[in-house]
C-alpha positions in Angstrom: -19.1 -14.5 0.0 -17.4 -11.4 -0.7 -15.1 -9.5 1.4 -15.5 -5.6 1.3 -11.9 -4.0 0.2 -10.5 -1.0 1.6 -8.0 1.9 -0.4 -5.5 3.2 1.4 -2.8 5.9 0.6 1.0 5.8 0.6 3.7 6.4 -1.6 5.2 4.2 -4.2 8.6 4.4 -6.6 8.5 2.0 -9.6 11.9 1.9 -11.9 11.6 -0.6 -14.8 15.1 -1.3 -17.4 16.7 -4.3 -18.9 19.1 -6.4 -17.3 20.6 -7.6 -20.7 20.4 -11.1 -22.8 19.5 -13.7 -20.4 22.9 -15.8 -21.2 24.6 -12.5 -19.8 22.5 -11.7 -16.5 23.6 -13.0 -13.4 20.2 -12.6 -11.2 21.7 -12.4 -7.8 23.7 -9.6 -8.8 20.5 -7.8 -10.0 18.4 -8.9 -6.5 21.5 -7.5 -4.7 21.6 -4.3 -6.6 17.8 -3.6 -6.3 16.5 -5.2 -3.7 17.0 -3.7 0.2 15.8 -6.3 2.4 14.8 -9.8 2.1 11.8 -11.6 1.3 10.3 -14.5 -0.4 11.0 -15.7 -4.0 9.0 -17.3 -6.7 9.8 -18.8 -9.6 7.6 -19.4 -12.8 9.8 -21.6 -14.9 8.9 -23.9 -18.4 8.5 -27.0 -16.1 8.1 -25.9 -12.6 7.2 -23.1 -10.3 9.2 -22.5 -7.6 9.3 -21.3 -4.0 11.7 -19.5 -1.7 13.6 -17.3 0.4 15.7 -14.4 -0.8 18.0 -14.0 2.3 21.6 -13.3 3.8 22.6 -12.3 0.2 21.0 -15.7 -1.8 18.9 -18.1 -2.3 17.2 -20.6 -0.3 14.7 -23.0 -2.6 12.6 -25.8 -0.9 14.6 -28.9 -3.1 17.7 -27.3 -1.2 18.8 -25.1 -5.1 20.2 -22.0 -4.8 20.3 -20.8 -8.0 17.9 -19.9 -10.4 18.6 -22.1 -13.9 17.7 -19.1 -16.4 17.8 -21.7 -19.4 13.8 -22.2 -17.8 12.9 -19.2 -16.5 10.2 -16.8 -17.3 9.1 -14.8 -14.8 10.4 -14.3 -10.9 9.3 -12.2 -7.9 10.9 -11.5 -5.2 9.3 -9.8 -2.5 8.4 -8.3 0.8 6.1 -6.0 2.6 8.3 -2.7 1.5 9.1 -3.9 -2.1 8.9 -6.0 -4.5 11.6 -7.0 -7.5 10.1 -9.2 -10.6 12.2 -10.3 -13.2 10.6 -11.4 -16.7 12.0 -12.9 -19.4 11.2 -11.1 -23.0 12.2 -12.2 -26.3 15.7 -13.5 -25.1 16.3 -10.6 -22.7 15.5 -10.2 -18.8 13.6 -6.7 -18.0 12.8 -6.0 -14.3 10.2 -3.6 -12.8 11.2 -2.7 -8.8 8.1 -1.4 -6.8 9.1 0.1 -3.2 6.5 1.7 -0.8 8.7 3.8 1.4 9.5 6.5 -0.5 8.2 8.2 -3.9 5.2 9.6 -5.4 1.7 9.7 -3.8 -0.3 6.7 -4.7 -4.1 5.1 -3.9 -3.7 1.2 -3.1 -5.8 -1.8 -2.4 -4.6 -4.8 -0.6 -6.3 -8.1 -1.0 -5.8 -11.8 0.0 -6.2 -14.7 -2.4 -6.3 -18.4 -0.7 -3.3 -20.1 -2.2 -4.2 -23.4 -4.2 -4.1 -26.5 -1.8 -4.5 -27.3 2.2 -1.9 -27.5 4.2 -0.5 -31.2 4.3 1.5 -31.9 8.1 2.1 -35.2 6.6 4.2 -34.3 3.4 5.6 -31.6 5.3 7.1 -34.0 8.1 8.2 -36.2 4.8 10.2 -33.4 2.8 11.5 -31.7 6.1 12.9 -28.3 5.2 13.3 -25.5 7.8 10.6 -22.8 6.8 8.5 -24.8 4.6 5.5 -26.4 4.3 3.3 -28.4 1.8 0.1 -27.3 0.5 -2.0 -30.1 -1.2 -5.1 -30.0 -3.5 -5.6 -33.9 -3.8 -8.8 -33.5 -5.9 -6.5 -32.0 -8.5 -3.4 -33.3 -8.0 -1.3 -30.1 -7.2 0.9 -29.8 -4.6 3.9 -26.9 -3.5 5.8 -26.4 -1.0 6.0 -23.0 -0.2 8.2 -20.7 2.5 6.1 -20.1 5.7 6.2 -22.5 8.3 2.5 -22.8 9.7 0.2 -26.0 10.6 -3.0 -24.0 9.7 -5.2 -25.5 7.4 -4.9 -22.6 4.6 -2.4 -20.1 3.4 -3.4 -16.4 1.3 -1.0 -14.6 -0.8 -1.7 -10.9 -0.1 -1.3 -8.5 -3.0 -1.0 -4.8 -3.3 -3.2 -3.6 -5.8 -1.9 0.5 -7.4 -4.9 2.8 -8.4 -4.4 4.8 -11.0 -6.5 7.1 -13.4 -6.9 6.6 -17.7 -6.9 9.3 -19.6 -10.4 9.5 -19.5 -10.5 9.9 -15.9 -11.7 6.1 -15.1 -10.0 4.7 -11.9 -8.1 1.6 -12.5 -5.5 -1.0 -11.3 -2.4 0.3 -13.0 0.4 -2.3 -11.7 0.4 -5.0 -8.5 2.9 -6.5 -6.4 3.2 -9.4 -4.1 3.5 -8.4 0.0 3.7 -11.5 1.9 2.1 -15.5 2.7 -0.4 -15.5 5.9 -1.5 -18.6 7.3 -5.1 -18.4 8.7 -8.1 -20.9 10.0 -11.2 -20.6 8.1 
């Protein structure tokens, strides 16, 4: 089944830089500096990816962390339905690209929902009680994450904002994406 999409307009700003050698970069300063709300974090490190809350000034991870071990990391998001901050590592270095849609440039967009991998599990989440959370489980593959929303609906979609742009040949395409929020739903 397919789900017809819909474009819409709005504005957009996108500012991309270095932060400097990872050793050097302390990443709350950096979500601080850009970032002008909170939102949710995600974490794509060499042995785990993580889930979260950028709030009050810090983190919030669902193993109770508030830091972000950089030694690990390779890519982070975090994010809300105005902006979005991602942090990547590159060859020893941590660039950033910070997307907000209040204010800019004209801009064509497309927002779609993906069904997150796993179903929500009430019993895990009861057995790793954190405030906010809540397990997703794909048993048939043996995934699992824990991820910041706090629903008991069977399945949870990341929505993504998808930027049209136009090649030099004219052709429409997506030219960059962002993350915009979690949504629990029933099927």
């Amino acid at each position: 089944m397919s789900k017809q999409l819909h474009s819409h307009e709005g504005v957009y700003t996108r500012t991309c830089g270095t932060c400097g050698p990872t050793a050097n970069v302390n990443v709350l300063a950096v979500v601080k500096e850009q970032m002008k709300q909170e939102g949710l974090v995600i974490t794509w490190s060499v042995h785990e990816v993580k889930w979260g809350y950028y709030k009050q000034g810090g983190f919030q991870f669902s193993d109770g962390t508030t830091d972000v071990d950089l030694a690990y990391l390779q890519d982070m998001r975090i994010f809300n339905e105005t902006e979005e901050l991602r942090l990547t590592v590159q060859h020893g270095e941590i660039v950033y690209r910070y997307i907000n849609d209040e204010v800019g440039e004209p801009v064509t967009y497309v927002d779609s929902s993906s069904r997150m991998i796993g179903e929500v599990d009430a019993g895990r989440t009861q057995l790793n009680r954190v405030e906010g959370f809540t397990s997703l489980v794909d048993t048939g593959r043996k995934l699992s994450q824990i991820i910041p929303v706090s629903t008991a609906k069977q399945y949870c979609y990341l929505t993504t904002r998808n930027y049209i742009g136009y090649l030099d040949n004219h052709q429409a395409s997506y030219t960059d994406y962002r993350y915009i929020k979690i949504v629990a739903k029933e099927v």
